[in-house]
N, C-alpha and C positions, 0 to 999 in steps of 0.2 A: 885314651887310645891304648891298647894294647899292645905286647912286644911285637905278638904276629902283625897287628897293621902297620906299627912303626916300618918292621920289617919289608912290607911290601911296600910302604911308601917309598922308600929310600932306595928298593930294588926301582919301582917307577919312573923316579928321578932319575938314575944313573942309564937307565935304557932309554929315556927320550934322549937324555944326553948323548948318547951315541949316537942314535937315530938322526942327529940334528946335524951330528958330523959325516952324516952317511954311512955311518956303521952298526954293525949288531954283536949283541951281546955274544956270540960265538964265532964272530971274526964270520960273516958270512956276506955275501953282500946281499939288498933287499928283493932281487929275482931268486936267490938261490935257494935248493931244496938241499937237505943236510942228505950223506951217503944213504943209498936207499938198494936193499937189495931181495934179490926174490927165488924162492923156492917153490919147485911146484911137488904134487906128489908125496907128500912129507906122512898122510896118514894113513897107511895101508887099507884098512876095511870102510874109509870112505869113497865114492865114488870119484870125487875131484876134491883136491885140497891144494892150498898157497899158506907158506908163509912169508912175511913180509917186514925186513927191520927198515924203518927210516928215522934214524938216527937212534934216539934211546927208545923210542917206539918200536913196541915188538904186539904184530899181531896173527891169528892164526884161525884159518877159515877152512869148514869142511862142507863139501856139498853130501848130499846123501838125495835120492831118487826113491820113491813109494807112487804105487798105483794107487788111484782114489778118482772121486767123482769132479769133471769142472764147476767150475761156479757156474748159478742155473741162469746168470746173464750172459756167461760165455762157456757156449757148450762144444764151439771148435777149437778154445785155448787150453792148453797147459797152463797149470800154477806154478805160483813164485812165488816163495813165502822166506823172509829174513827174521833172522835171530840174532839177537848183539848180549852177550855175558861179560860184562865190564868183571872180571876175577879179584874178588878182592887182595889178594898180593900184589897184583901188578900196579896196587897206586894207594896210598891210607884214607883216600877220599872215595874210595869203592867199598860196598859194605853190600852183605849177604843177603837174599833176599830178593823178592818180585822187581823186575828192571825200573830203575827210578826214570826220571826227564831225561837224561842224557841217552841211558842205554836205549831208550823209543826214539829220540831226535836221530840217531846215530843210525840203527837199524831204516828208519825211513829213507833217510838222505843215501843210503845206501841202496836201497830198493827202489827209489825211485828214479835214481842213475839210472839202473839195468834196466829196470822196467820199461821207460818214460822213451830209452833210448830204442829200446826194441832189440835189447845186444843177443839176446836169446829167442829163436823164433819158436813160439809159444802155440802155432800151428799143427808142426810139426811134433809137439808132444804128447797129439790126441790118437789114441789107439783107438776106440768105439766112441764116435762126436756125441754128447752129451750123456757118455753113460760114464766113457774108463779114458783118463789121462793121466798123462806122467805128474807125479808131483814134487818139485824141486825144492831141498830145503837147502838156504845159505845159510852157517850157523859160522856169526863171528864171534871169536873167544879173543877178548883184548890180554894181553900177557903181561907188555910193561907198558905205563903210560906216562911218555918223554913228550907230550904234546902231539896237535895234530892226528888225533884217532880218524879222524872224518878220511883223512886221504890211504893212509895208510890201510882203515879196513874196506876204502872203497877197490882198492887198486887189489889186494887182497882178494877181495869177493870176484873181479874177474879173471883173475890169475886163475884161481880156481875151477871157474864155471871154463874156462879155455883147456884147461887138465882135466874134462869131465869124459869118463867112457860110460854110456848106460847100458846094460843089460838089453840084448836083444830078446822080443815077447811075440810068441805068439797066441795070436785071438780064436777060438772055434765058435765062429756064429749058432752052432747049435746047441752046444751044450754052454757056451758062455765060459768055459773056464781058459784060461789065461795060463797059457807056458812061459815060464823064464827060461831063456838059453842061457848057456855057456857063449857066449858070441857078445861081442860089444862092439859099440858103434859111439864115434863121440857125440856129443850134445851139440846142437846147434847152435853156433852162436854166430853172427852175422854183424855185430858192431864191437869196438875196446871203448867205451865209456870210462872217462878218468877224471876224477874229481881234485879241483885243484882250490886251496883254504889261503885267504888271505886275513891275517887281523891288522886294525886300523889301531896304530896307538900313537895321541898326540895325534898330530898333523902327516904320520906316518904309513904307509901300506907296504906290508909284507909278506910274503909268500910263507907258505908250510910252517907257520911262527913253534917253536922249541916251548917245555912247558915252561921255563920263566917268563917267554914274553907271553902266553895266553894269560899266567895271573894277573898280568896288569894292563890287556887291552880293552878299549873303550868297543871296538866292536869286532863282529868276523862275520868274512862270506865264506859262502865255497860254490862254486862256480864248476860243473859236471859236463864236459864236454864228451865228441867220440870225434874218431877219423875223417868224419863229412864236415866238422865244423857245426852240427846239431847242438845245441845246451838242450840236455837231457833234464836237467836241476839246478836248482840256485835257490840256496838254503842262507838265510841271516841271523845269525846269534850276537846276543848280548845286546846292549842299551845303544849304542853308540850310531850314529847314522852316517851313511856315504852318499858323497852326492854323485850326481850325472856321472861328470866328468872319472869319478875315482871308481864307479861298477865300470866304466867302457875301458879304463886304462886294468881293470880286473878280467875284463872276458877277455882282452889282448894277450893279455900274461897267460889267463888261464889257458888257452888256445895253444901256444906256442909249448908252454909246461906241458901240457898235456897230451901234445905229438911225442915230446920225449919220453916222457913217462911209458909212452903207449911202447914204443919201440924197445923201452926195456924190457915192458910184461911180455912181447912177442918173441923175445931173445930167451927170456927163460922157461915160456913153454915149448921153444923149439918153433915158431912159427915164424921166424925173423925171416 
Protein backbone atom coordinates (compact mmCIF):
# COMPACT_ATOMS: atom_id res chain seq x y z
CA UNK A 1 0.00 0.00 0.00
CA UNK A 2 1.17 3.20 -0.64
CA UNK A 3 1.92 6.52 1.56
CA UNK A 4 -1.04 8.10 -0.43
CA UNK A 5 -3.45 5.10 0.33
CA UNK A 6 -2.23 4.73 3.82
CA UNK A 7 -2.98 8.36 3.86
CA UNK A 8 -6.50 8.04 2.87
CA UNK A 9 -7.23 5.10 4.79
CA UNK A 10 -6.51 6.70 7.99
CA UNK A 11 -8.25 10.10 6.81
CA UNK A 12 -11.43 7.36 6.28
CA UNK A 13 -11.03 5.92 9.56
CA UNK A 14 -11.02 9.29 11.54
CA UNK A 15 -14.13 10.75 9.44
CA UNK A 16 -16.43 7.64 9.97
CA UNK A 17 -15.24 8.06 13.42
CA UNK A 18 -16.70 11.40 13.65
CA UNK A 19 -19.56 10.52 11.72
CA UNK A 20 -20.48 7.89 14.26
CA UNK A 21 -20.30 10.56 16.95
CA UNK A 22 -22.47 12.89 14.77
CA UNK A 23 -19.98 14.89 13.62
CA UNK A 24 -17.96 16.14 10.68
CA UNK A 25 -14.62 16.59 9.85
CA UNK A 26 -15.22 20.60 9.75
CA UNK A 27 -17.22 20.85 12.92
CA UNK A 28 -20.34 21.00 10.69
CA UNK A 29 -23.45 19.21 11.33
CA UNK A 30 -24.74 16.46 8.58
CA UNK A 31 -27.72 18.92 7.17
CA UNK A 32 -25.38 21.77 6.92
CA UNK A 33 -23.89 23.44 3.80
CA UNK A 34 -20.52 25.23 4.35
CA UNK A 35 -20.75 29.42 3.84
CA UNK A 36 -21.98 29.91 0.43
CA UNK A 37 -21.96 33.16 -1.36
CA UNK A 38 -23.06 34.77 -4.75
CA UNK A 39 -22.27 37.25 -7.12
CA UNK A 40 -24.05 38.20 -10.04
CA UNK A 41 -22.76 40.37 -13.12
CA UNK A 42 -19.07 39.77 -12.32
CA UNK A 43 -18.12 39.56 -16.44
CA UNK A 44 -18.69 42.62 -18.32
CA UNK A 45 -19.00 41.47 -22.18
CA UNK A 46 -20.95 38.39 -21.18
CA UNK A 47 -24.56 38.58 -21.28
CA UNK A 48 -25.30 37.01 -17.76
CA UNK A 49 -22.55 35.76 -15.26
CA UNK A 50 -22.53 34.37 -11.42
CA UNK A 51 -19.85 33.74 -9.28
CA UNK A 52 -20.27 31.46 -6.55
CA UNK A 53 -17.88 30.43 -3.47
CA UNK A 54 -19.22 27.46 -1.24
CA UNK A 55 -16.74 26.97 1.06
CA UNK A 56 -13.22 26.52 -0.67
CA UNK A 57 -15.19 25.87 -3.79
CA UNK A 58 -15.01 28.64 -6.13
CA UNK A 59 -16.85 28.67 -9.41
CA UNK A 60 -17.54 31.08 -12.29
CA UNK A 61 -20.34 30.83 -15.07
CA UNK A 62 -20.90 33.14 -18.04
CA UNK A 63 -23.83 33.10 -20.30
CA UNK A 64 -23.22 34.44 -23.86
CA UNK A 65 -26.47 34.45 -26.47
CA UNK A 66 -25.89 33.78 -30.58
CA UNK A 67 -28.58 33.58 -33.26
CA UNK A 68 -28.48 30.19 -35.08
CA UNK A 69 -30.93 27.64 -36.30
CA UNK A 70 -33.29 25.31 -33.73
CA UNK A 71 -32.88 21.80 -33.68
CA UNK A 72 -35.05 20.27 -36.78
CA UNK A 73 -37.14 18.28 -33.87
CA UNK A 74 -37.75 21.39 -32.22
CA UNK A 75 -38.35 24.20 -34.56
CA UNK A 76 -40.41 26.41 -31.72
CA UNK A 77 -37.62 26.06 -29.04
CA UNK A 78 -34.65 27.98 -28.31
CA UNK A 79 -31.13 26.11 -27.50
CA UNK A 80 -29.44 25.37 -24.42
CA UNK A 81 -26.12 24.17 -24.70
CA UNK A 82 -23.61 23.71 -21.30
CA UNK A 83 -19.89 23.77 -21.03
CA UNK A 84 -17.98 22.68 -17.85
CA UNK A 85 -13.76 23.66 -17.87
CA UNK A 86 -12.61 21.99 -14.86
CA UNK A 87 -8.99 24.71 -14.90
CA UNK A 88 -6.24 23.00 -14.35
CA UNK A 89 -4.97 25.12 -11.18
CA UNK A 90 -7.96 25.02 -9.49
CA UNK A 91 -7.23 21.23 -8.42
CA UNK A 92 -3.72 18.89 -9.45
CA UNK A 93 -6.36 16.26 -10.43
CA UNK A 94 -7.49 18.69 -13.41
CA UNK A 95 -5.07 18.40 -16.41
CA UNK A 96 -5.29 20.15 -19.85
CA UNK A 97 -6.96 18.96 -22.55
CA UNK A 98 -10.66 17.68 -24.15
CA UNK A 99 -13.08 17.41 -20.97
CA UNK A 100 -12.49 14.08 -19.27
CA UNK A 101 -15.71 11.95 -17.25
CA UNK A 102 -16.27 14.42 -14.72
CA UNK A 103 -16.18 17.60 -16.78
CA UNK A 104 -19.27 15.70 -19.16
CA UNK A 105 -20.92 14.29 -15.77
CA UNK A 106 -20.82 17.78 -14.39
CA UNK A 107 -21.87 19.75 -17.56
CA UNK A 108 -24.99 17.20 -17.84
CA UNK A 109 -26.23 17.24 -14.40
CA UNK A 110 -26.17 20.78 -14.79
CA UNK A 111 -28.19 20.94 -18.01
CA UNK A 112 -30.30 18.73 -17.20
CA UNK A 113 -31.44 20.79 -13.97
CA UNK A 114 -32.40 23.78 -16.18
CA UNK A 115 -33.42 21.87 -18.89
CA UNK A 116 -35.61 19.00 -17.30
CA UNK A 117 -36.94 21.80 -15.15
CA UNK A 118 -38.15 24.21 -17.81
CA UNK A 119 -36.27 27.24 -15.70
CA UNK A 120 -35.75 28.98 -19.13
CA UNK A 121 -38.86 29.26 -21.40
CA UNK A 122 -37.31 28.00 -24.60
CA UNK A 123 -40.34 29.38 -26.50
CA UNK A 124 -39.96 32.37 -26.14
CA UNK A 125 -36.35 32.38 -27.65
CA UNK A 126 -37.62 31.71 -31.18
CA UNK A 127 -37.45 34.79 -33.47
CA UNK A 128 -38.34 33.02 -37.14
CA UNK A 129 -39.96 29.13 -35.82
CA UNK A 130 -37.69 26.81 -37.57
CA UNK A 131 -35.40 29.00 -39.21
CA UNK A 132 -33.66 31.77 -36.33
CA UNK A 133 -33.61 31.12 -32.48
CA UNK A 134 -31.74 32.38 -29.66
CA UNK A 135 -28.82 30.29 -28.77
CA UNK A 136 -27.81 30.10 -25.15
CA UNK A 137 -24.41 29.18 -24.05
CA UNK A 138 -23.74 28.25 -20.22
CA UNK A 139 -20.07 28.14 -19.92
CA UNK A 140 -18.88 26.87 -16.44
CA UNK A 141 -15.16 27.60 -15.58
CA UNK A 142 -14.53 25.57 -12.20
CA UNK A 143 -11.57 27.98 -10.28
CA UNK A 144 -11.05 26.03 -7.04
CA UNK A 145 -12.04 22.68 -6.16
CA UNK A 146 -12.84 22.39 -2.33
CA UNK A 147 -15.49 19.76 -3.07
CA UNK A 148 -19.09 19.57 -4.12
CA UNK A 149 -18.61 21.24 -7.87
CA UNK A 150 -22.15 19.69 -8.75
CA UNK A 151 -24.04 22.35 -6.45
CA UNK A 152 -21.99 25.08 -6.57
CA UNK A 153 -21.76 25.16 -10.65
CA UNK A 154 -25.44 24.15 -10.55
CA UNK A 155 -26.50 27.14 -8.53
CA UNK A 156 -23.84 29.20 -10.42
CA UNK A 157 -25.55 28.38 -13.87
CA UNK A 158 -28.88 29.91 -12.54
CA UNK A 159 -27.47 32.74 -10.92
CA UNK A 160 -26.47 33.59 -13.94
CA UNK A 161 -29.20 32.72 -16.45
CA UNK A 162 -31.50 35.06 -13.68
CA UNK A 163 -28.65 38.06 -14.49
CA UNK A 164 -29.17 37.49 -18.21
CA UNK A 165 -30.16 40.74 -20.50
CA UNK A 166 -30.40 39.69 -24.21
CA UNK A 167 -30.14 41.99 -27.11
CA UNK A 168 -33.24 43.16 -28.45
CA UNK A 169 -33.50 41.95 -32.59
CA UNK A 170 -35.39 42.81 -35.11
CA UNK A 171 -36.63 40.38 -38.02
CA UNK A 172 -37.54 41.87 -41.78
CA UNK A 173 -39.56 38.93 -43.41
CA UNK A 174 -38.45 40.21 -46.67
CA UNK A 175 -35.22 40.64 -46.83
CA UNK A 176 -34.44 38.17 -43.96
CA UNK A 177 -31.75 40.13 -42.19
CA UNK A 178 -31.81 40.43 -38.62
CA UNK A 179 -31.28 43.92 -36.45
CA UNK A 180 -29.53 43.89 -33.20
CA UNK A 181 -30.56 46.84 -30.93
CA UNK A 182 -29.25 48.60 -28.45
CA UNK A 183 -32.22 47.74 -26.19
CA UNK A 184 -32.18 44.58 -23.72
CA UNK A 185 -34.72 42.62 -22.24
CA UNK A 186 -33.90 39.93 -19.64
CA UNK A 187 -34.07 36.16 -20.46
CA UNK A 188 -36.84 34.24 -19.60
CA UNK A 189 -36.69 32.30 -17.00
CA UNK A 190 -39.65 30.98 -15.11
CA UNK A 191 -38.25 28.29 -12.51
CA UNK A 192 -34.71 28.38 -9.65
CA UNK A 193 -33.80 24.84 -9.99
CA UNK A 194 -31.22 23.95 -7.20
CA UNK A 195 -29.17 21.10 -7.06
CA UNK A 196 -28.51 19.73 -3.80
CA UNK A 197 -25.20 16.57 -3.28
CA UNK A 198 -25.32 14.28 -0.62
CA UNK A 199 -22.29 11.58 -0.23
CA UNK A 200 -22.99 8.21 1.72
CA UNK A 201 -19.82 7.27 3.89
CA UNK A 202 -20.06 4.42 6.19
CA UNK A 203 -23.51 4.07 7.28
CA UNK A 204 -23.44 8.06 6.95
CA UNK A 205 -25.35 10.78 4.68
CA UNK A 206 -24.27 14.16 4.21
CA UNK A 207 -25.05 17.12 2.68
CA UNK A 208 -22.70 19.45 0.21
CA UNK A 209 -19.75 16.80 1.52
CA UNK A 210 -16.05 19.20 1.63
CA UNK A 211 -13.25 17.68 -0.56
CA UNK A 212 -11.76 15.43 2.16
CA UNK A 213 -15.04 13.72 2.65
CA UNK A 214 -15.72 13.07 -1.19
CA UNK A 215 -12.11 11.25 -1.24
CA UNK A 216 -13.33 8.69 0.84
CA UNK A 217 -17.12 8.28 0.13
CA UNK A 218 -18.65 5.01 -0.85
CA UNK A 219 -21.26 6.82 -2.85
CA UNK A 220 -23.02 10.48 -3.84
CA UNK A 221 -26.54 11.66 -5.12
CA UNK A 222 -27.51 14.97 -6.10
CA UNK A 223 -30.86 15.48 -6.08
CA UNK A 224 -32.19 19.04 -8.50
CA UNK A 225 -35.18 20.42 -7.27
CA UNK A 226 -37.11 23.99 -8.16
CA UNK A 227 -39.83 26.20 -6.09
CA UNK A 228 -42.88 23.70 -7.15
CA UNK A 229 -41.32 20.93 -5.50
CA UNK A 230 -40.43 19.43 -9.33
CA UNK A 231 -37.07 16.97 -9.10
CA UNK A 232 -35.65 18.40 -12.31
CA UNK A 233 -32.54 15.61 -11.90
CA UNK A 234 -31.06 12.96 -9.87
CA UNK A 235 -27.60 12.15 -10.77
CA UNK A 236 -25.66 8.94 -8.73
CA UNK A 237 -21.93 8.71 -8.60
CA UNK A 238 -19.40 6.25 -7.31
CA UNK A 239 -19.91 2.50 -6.35
CA UNK A 240 -21.79 2.67 -3.32
CA UNK A 241 -25.70 2.04 -3.15
CA UNK A 242 -28.62 3.87 -1.16
CA UNK A 243 -31.49 2.39 -0.29
CA UNK A 244 -35.34 3.37 -0.32
CA UNK A 245 -35.52 4.71 2.85
CA UNK A 246 -31.78 6.99 2.53
CA UNK A 247 -32.99 8.65 -1.41
CA UNK A 248 -36.68 9.74 0.46
CA UNK A 249 -34.67 11.01 3.57
CA UNK A 250 -32.30 12.86 0.47
CA UNK A 251 -35.29 14.43 -1.68
CA UNK A 252 -36.56 15.67 2.10
CA UNK A 253 -33.30 17.30 2.70
CA UNK A 254 -32.83 18.25 -0.77
CA UNK A 255 -36.32 20.06 -0.91
CA UNK A 256 -35.96 22.00 2.30
CA UNK A 257 -31.93 22.84 1.09
CA UNK A 258 -33.02 23.83 -1.78
CA UNK A 259 -35.83 26.55 -0.90
CA UNK A 260 -32.87 28.02 0.94
CA UNK A 261 -30.42 27.93 -1.32
CA UNK A 262 -33.05 29.28 -3.92
CA UNK A 263 -33.77 32.32 -1.61
CA UNK A 264 -30.26 33.30 -1.47
CA UNK A 265 -29.78 33.12 -5.59
CA UNK A 266 -33.09 35.53 -5.54
CA UNK A 267 -31.25 37.96 -2.83
CA UNK A 268 -28.25 38.32 -5.06
CA UNK A 269 -29.83 38.82 -8.27
CA UNK A 270 -32.02 41.37 -6.57
CA UNK A 271 -35.20 39.36 -7.13
CA UNK A 272 -35.84 38.46 -3.32
Amino acid sequence: MSEMEVMASIMRDHIIELLREGKRIDGRSFEDYRDLEIKVNVIEKAEGSAWVKLGDTQVLVGIKAELGEPFPDLPDRGVITTNVELVPLASPTFEPGPPDENAIELARVVDRGIRESQAVDLEKLVIVPGKLVRVIFIDVHVLDHGGNLLDASGIGAIAALLSTKLPRVNYNEETGEVEVLDEYEPLPVNHVPIPVTFAKIGNSIIVDPNLDEERVMDGRLTITTDETGHISAAQKGEAGAFKLEEVMYALEVALKKGNEIKEKVLKAVGKA
